[in-house]
C-alpha positions in Angstrom: -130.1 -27.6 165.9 -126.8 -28.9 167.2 -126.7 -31.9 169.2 -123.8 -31.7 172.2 -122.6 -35.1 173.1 -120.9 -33.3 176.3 -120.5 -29.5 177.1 -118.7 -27.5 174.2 -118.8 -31.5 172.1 -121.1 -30.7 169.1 -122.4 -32.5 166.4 -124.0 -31.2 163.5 -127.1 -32.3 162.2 -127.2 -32.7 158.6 -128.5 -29.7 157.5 -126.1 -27.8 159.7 -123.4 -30.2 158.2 -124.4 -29.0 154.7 -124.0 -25.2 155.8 -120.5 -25.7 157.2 -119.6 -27.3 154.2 -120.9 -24.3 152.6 -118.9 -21.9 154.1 -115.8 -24.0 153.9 -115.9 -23.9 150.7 -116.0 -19.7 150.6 -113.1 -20.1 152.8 -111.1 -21.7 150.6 -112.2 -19.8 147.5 -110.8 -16.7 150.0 -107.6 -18.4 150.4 -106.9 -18.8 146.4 -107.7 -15.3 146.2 -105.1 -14.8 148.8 -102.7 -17.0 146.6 -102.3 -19.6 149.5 -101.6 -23.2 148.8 -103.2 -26.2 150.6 -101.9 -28.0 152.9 -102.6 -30.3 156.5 -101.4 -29.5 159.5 -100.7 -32.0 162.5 -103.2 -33.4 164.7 -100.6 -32.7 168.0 -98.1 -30.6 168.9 -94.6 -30.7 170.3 -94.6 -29.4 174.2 -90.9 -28.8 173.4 -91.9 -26.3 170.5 -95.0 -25.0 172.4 -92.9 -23.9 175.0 -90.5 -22.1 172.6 -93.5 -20.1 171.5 -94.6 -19.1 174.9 -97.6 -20.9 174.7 -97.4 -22.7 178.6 -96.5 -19.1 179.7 -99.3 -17.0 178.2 -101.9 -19.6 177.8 -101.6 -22.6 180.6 -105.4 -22.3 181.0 -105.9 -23.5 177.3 -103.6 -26.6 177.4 -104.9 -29.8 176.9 -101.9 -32.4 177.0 -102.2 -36.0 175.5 -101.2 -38.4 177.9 -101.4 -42.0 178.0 -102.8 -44.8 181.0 -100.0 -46.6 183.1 -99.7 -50.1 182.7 -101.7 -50.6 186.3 -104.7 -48.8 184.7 -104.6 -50.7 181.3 -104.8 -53.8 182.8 -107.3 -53.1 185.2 -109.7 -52.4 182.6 -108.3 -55.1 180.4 -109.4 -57.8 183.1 -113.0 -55.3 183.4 -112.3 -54.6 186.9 -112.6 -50.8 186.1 -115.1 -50.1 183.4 -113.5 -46.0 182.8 -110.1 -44.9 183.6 -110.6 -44.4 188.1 -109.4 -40.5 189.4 -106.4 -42.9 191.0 -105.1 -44.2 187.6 -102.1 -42.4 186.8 -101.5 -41.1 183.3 -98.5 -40.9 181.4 -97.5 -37.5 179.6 -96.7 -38.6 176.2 -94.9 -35.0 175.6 -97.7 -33.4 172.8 -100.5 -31.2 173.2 -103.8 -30.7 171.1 -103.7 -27.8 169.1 -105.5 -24.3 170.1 -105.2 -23.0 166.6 -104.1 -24.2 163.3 -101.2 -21.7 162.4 -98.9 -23.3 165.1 -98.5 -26.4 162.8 -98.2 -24.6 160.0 -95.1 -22.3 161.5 -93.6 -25.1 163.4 -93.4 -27.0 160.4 -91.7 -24.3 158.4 -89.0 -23.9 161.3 -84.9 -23.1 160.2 -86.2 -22.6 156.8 -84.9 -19.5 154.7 -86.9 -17.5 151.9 -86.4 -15.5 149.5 -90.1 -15.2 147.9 -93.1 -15.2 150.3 -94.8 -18.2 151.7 -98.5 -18.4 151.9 -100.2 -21.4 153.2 -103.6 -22.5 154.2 -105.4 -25.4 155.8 -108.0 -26.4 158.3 -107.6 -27.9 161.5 -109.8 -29.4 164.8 -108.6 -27.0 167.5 -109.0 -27.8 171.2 -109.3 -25.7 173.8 -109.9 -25.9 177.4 -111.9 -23.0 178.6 -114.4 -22.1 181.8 -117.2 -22.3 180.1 -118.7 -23.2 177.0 -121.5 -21.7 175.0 -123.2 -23.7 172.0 -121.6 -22.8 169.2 -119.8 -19.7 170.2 -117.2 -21.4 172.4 -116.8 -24.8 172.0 -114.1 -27.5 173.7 -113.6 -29.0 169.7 -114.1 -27.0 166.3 -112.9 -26.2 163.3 -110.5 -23.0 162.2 -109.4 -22.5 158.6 -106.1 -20.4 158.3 -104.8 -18.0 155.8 -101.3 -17.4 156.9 -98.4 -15.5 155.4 -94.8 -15.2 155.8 -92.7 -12.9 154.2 -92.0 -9.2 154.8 -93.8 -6.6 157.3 -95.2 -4.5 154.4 -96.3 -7.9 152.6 -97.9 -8.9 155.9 -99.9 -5.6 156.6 -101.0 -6.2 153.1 -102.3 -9.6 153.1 -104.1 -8.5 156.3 -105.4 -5.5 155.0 -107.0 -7.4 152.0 -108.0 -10.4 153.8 -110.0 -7.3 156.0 -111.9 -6.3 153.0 -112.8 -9.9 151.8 -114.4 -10.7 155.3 -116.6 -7.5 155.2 -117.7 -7.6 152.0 -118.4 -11.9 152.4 -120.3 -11.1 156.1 -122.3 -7.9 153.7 -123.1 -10.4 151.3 -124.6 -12.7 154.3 -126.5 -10.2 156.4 -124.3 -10.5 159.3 -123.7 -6.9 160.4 -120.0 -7.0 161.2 -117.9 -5.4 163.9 -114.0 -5.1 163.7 -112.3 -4.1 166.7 -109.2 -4.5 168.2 -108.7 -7.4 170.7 -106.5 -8.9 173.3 -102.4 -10.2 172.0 -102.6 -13.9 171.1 -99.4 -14.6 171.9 -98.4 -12.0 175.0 -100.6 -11.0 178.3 -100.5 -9.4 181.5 -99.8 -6.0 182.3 -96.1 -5.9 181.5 -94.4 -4.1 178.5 -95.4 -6.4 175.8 -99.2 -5.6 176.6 -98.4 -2.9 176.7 -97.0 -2.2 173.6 -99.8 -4.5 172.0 -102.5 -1.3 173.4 -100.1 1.1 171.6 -99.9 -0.9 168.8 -103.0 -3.2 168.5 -101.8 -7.0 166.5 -104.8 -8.5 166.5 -108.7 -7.3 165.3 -111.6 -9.5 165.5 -114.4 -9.9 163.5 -117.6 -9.9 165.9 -121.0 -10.6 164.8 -124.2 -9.8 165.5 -124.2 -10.9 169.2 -120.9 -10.1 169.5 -119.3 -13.6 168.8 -116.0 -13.4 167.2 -116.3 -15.3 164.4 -113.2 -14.5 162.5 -109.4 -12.6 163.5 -106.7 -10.9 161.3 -103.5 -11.6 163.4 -99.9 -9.7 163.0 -97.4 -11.5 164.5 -94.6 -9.1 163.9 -91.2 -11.2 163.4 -92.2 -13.2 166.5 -92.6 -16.9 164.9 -89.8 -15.5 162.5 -87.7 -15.3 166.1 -88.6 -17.9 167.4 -88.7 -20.7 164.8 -85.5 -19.9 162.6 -87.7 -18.5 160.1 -86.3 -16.2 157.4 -86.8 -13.6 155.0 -84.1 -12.1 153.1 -82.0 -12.9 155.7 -83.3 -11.2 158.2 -86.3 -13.6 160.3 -89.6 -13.5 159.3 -92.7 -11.5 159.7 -95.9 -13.7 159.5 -99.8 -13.0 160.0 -102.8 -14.9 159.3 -106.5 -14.4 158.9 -108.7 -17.2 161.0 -112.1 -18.3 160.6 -113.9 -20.1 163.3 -116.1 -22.2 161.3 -119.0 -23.6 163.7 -118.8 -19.5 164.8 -120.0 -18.8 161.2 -122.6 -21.4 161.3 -124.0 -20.1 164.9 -123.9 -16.5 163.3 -125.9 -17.2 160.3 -128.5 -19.3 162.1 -129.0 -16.2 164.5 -129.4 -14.0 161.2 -131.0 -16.5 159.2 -133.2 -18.5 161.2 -132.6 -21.9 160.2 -129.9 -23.7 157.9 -132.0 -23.7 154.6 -132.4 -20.0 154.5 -128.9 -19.5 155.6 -127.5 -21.9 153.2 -129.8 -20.3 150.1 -127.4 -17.3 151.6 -124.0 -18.6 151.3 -124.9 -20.6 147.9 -125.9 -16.8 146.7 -122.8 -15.1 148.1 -119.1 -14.4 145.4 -115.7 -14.5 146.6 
């Protein structure tokens, strides 16, 4: 089992270790299918280009800045009269944030960029979020999240969404886990205004929920919002984008709940095609 070094901080043990690797690797066999090329996003964020995407807005609660000790506080502990940074150190924003989920790096860094063929992309990223509570492996303060994303037309979009759909289903078959997929809340607009409204009219993101319920994967239709917001185009016109997510530690819970322990679950994954 897992060992947490402080709630939602795991570490995997090594057979655990083996079984993520596992399914990473079926992750990126789904994103060659998907025609994505590699590549690795940034370890922080921009607040400046956070903010241009809404995030602070819609998602405050999620935010975990990076800041920096004053110079009173680094000196303190340099002379060891303070053995851990004291509630009255002050810290110093240093104007980046961790990332909640890998596709902002990924769009940010595509930003005033014109196309005339479609991008797709992948990579895998240590997301960070801060939430009220935390839950073993289902909802963690550090994990893992491997992104498909695509960015291109609307009907190329609802495409690679639709097939990245059937690739998940027929990969959780293949596993045992007996998959949900059901709409769920806008990642990028809340409350009870028009936009949420228009996102229960017309539902832009479905989750993938396993057995307990834990959403271990997401197909996410970002309609030309990125395109808007980042200078992103498409034939001129800006940019429709979506991307399929997978939660990676989520995966690892899932098949331990279906599975029993990592060997049998591993056997699993080692048997399963792309």
């Amino acid at each position: 089992m897992p060992t947490f070094v402080a709630p939602g901080i795991a570490v995997l043990e090594s057979d655990e270790a083996a079984l993520f690797d596992a399914l990473e690797d079926r992750f990126q066999q789904i994103a060659a299918t998907l025609v994505a090329r590699p590549m690795a996003g940034p370890a922080l964020l921009p607040v400046q280009d956070l903010a241009r995407l809404d995030f602070f807005r819609n998602f405050p609660h999620l935010a975990l800045p990076v800041a920096v000790l004053d110079e009173q506080a680094r000196e303190e502990l340099a002379r060891g009269e303070a053995t851990v940074p004291a509630p009255g150190h002050k810290l110093v924003p240093t104007g980046f944030c961790l990332p909640t989920a890998t596709c902002y790096g990924l769009l940010v860094s595509l930003g005033e960029r014109a196309y005339t063929a479609p991008e797709v992309i992948t990579s895998i990223g240590r997301c960070f979020r801060n939430e009220d509570h935390y839950d073993g492996l289902r909802r963690l303060r550090a994990f893992h999240m491997r992104e498909v994303l695509y960015v291109g037309s609307q009907a190329g979009v609802v495409d690679h969404l639709a097939r990245s759909r059937e690739i998940v289903l027929s990969l959780a078959g293949q596993l045992g886990i007996k998959m949900l997929h059901e709409p769920a809340t806008d990642p990028f607009y809340l409350g009870s205004g028009s936009r949420s409204l228009l996102n229960q009219m017309d539902p832009v993101k479905f989750e993938f929920l396993s057995d307990d319920r834990t959403a271990i994967a997401s197909v996410n239709r970002h309609r030309n919002f990125f395109g808007e917001r980042l200078g992103i185009s498409f034939e001129g016109e800006p940019a429709y984008s979506g991307c399929l997510a997978f939660g990676v530690e989520r995966w690892v819970h899932a098949l331990l709940q279906v599975h029993g322990d990592a060997g049998h679950a591993l056997a699993a994954v080692n048997e399963s095609t792309i």
